[in-house]
N, C-alpha and C positions, 0 to 999 in steps of 0.2 A: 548433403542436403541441397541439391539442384533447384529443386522445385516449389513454387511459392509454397506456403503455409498454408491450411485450411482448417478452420475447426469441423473435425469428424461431428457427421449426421447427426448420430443420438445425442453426441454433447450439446450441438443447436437445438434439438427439440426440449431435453431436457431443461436450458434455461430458458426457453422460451415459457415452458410450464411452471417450472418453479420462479422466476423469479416476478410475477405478479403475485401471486402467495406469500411470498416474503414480504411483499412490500406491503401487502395487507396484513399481515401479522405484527411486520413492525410500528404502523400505523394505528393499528388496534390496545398496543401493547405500550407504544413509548408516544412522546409529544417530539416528531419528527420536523427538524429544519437541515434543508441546504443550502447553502450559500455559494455562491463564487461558480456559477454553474457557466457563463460564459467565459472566465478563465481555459475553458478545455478547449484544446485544438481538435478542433474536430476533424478525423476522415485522415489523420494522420499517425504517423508511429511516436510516440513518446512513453516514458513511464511516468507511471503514476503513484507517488509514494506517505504512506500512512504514518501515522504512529500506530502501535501495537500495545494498548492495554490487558485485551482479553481475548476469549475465543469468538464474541460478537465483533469485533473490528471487520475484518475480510467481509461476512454476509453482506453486513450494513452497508461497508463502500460498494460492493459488488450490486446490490440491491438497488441503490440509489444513483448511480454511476449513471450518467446522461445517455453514454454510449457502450455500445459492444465493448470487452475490454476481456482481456486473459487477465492471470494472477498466478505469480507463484508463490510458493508455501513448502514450508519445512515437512521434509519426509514422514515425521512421524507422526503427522495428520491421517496419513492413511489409515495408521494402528489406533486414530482416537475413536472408542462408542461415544463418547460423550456427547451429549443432541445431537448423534447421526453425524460426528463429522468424517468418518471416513468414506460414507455414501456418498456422501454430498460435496464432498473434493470430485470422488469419480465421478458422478452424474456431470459435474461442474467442466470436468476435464483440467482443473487445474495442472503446473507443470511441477512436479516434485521438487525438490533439490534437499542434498543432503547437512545440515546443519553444521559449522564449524570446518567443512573440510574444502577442500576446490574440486566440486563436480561438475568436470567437463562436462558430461553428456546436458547437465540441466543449462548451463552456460551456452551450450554449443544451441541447444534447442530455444533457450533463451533470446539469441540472437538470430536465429531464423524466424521468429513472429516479430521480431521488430523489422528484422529488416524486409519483408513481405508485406509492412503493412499496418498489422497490428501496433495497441496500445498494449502494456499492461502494466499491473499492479503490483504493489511487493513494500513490505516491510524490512526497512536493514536495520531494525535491533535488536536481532538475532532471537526475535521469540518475544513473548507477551510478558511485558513488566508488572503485571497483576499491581501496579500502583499509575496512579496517573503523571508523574515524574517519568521524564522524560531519561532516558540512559543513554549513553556514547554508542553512534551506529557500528556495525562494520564496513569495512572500505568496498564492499563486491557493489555496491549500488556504482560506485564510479568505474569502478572496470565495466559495468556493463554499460554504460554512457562512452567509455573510452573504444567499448568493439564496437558499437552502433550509431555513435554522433548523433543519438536523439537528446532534444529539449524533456525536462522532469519537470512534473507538475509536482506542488509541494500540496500535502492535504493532512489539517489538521482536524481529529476523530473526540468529540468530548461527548461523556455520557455510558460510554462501554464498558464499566467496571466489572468486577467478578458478580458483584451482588445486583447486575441492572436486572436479570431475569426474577429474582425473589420481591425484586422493587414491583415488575413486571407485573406477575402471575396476584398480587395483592392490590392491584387496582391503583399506584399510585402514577402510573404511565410517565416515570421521568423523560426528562429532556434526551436528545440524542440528536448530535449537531455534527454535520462536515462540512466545512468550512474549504471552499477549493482556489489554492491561489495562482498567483502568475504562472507561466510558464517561465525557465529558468534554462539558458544556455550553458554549460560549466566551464571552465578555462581546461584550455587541452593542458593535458598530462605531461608533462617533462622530468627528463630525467634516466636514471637506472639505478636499479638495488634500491636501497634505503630511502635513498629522495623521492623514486617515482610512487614506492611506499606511502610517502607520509603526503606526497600528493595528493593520490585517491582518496585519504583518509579527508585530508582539506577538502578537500570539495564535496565528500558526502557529509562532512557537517555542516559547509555551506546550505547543502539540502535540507537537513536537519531543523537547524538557525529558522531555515524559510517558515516552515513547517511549526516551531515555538511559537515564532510570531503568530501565527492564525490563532494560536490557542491560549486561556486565561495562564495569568500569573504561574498557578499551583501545578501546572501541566508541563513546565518548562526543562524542570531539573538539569541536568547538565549545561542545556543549551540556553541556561535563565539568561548569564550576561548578552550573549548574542544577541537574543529574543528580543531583550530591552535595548541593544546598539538599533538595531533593525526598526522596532518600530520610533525610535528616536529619529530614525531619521525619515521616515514616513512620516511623522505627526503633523 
């Protein structure tokens, strides 16, 4: 892969169409707030990293995202009907990757939108926690900061549960809040084998930690004591 990056024609058309639609939908449907909007480096490559409660997280971040921004997503998004989400990855041109395993080609393609340019987005805990407890990420968020040397924006998602659409469709329009914070340099990677292992790991729950912090108490889970080191020492 010589060649800058570009997102393909239909992919830019199709989000230029769909994502004013989403935003009115979700506007119509939930009590929308952003926060931390000049946190984003703008015009630059970094990731951008969520928690994962449900299958509303991605839309929403992608929806309300200040700027153009890729996303990847677990492969078996393709195979979901569920609200259209396998249309709406391809219209979207998200970048697949396969869940649990090391897929080069999505890594490989991974690091040619960043380093061409692009932001994107991505959840590392392995899949949607259907609780708002936060769970232990996996370590690919750091390897992918380790091939590209970009800065991670931390972004905390409340309000996405399984049940926001049935809250939804009955008129009670809950809250739905992303909250975006600093940008976050990571400490380079040292080591081999086991140590450079438990590296990556350290540092994407440093991202993690970031990320508690933005969000209330009950959102924490794993990363509760961090969350609370963290904002101890902001207060």
């Amino acid at each position: 892969m010589n060649r800058a990056y570009r997102v393909p024609l239909h992919n830019r058309i199709s989000r230029a169409l769909l994502r004013p639609v989403f935003r009115g939908l979700f506007r119509a449907l939930a009590q929308v707030k952003v926060q931390g909007i000049s946190n984003v480096p703008y015009g630059q490559p970094y990731i951008a990293v969520i928690n994962h409660i449900s299958t509303f997280d991605p839309p929403f971040a992608l929806t309300f995202w200040p700027e153009e921004i890729e996303a990847l997503g677990a492969s078996d998004i393709w195979e979901r009907a569920a609200f259209g989400q396998n249309w709406l990855v391809r219209l979207f041109g998200a970048i697949p990757v396969r869940r649990g395993e090391y897929d080069r080609q999505a890594l490989e393609r991974v690091a040619h939108v960043l380093k061409s340019g692009y932001p994107l987005l991505m959840s590392p805990e392995g899949g949607r926690t259907h609780t708002v407890a936060m769970r232990q990420a996996k370590a690919g968020l750091a390897f992918l900061v380790e091939m590209t040397n970009v800065p991670v924006v931390p972004v905390g998602i409340t309000g996405t549960t399984d049940d926001f659409f049935k809250k939804a469709i009955r008129g009670q329009r809950p809250p739905l809040t992303m909250t975006i914070g600093q940008p976050i340099l990571l400490p380079p990677i040292e080591g081999r084998g086991e140590a450079r292992r438990l590296a990556r790991q350290r540092n994407t729950d440093l991202v993690m930690a970031r990320i508690a912090a933005l969000l209330p108490d009950e959102y924490h889970g794993y990363y509760a004591k961090a969350a609370r080191d963290i904002n101890q020492i902001t207060d």
